[in-house]
C-alpha positions in Angstrom: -32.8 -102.6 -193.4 -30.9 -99.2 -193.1 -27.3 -99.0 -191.7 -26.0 -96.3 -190.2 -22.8 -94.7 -189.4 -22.2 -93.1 -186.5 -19.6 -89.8 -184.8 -18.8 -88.5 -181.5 -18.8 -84.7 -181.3 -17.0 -82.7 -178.7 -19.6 -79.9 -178.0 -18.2 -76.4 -176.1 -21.3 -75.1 -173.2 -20.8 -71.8 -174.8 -21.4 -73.2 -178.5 -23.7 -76.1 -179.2 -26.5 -75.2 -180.6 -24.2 -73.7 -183.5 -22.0 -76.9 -183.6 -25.4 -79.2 -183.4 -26.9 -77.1 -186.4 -23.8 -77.7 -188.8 -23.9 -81.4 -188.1 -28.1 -81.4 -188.6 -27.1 -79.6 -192.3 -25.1 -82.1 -192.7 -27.5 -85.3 -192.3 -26.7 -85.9 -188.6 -29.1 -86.6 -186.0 -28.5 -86.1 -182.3 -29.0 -89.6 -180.6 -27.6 -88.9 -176.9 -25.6 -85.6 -175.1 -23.3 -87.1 -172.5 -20.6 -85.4 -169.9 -17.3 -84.8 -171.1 -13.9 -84.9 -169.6 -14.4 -81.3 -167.9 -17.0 -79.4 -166.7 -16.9 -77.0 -169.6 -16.9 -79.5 -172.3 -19.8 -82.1 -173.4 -19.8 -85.1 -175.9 -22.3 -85.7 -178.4 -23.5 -88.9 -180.0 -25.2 -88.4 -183.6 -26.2 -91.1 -186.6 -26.9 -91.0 -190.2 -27.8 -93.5 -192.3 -25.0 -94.6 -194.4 -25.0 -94.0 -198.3 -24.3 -96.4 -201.3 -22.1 -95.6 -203.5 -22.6 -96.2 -207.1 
């Protein structure tokens, strides 16, 4: 069964696709894009599956 980890990303209108890009490099997927605290500002959800370390 895979586990996963999981992150909430602060995402700026004027930038996310180049903040959702670095996260996708590094192994993250996008699960959910919700409203943030302002109107300017939105909150991403991503998930990875968690690596064993040897």
């Amino acid at each position: 069964m895979t586990k996963w980890e999981y992150a909430t990303v602060p995402l700026l209108v004027h930038a996310t696709k180049q903040i959702l890009d670095t996260w996708g490099d590094d192994g993250w997927e996008l699960v959910q894009v919700v409203p943030g605290p302002n109107p300017d500002q939105l909150v991403a959800y991503l998930k990875r599956p968690k690596t064993t370390e040897s």
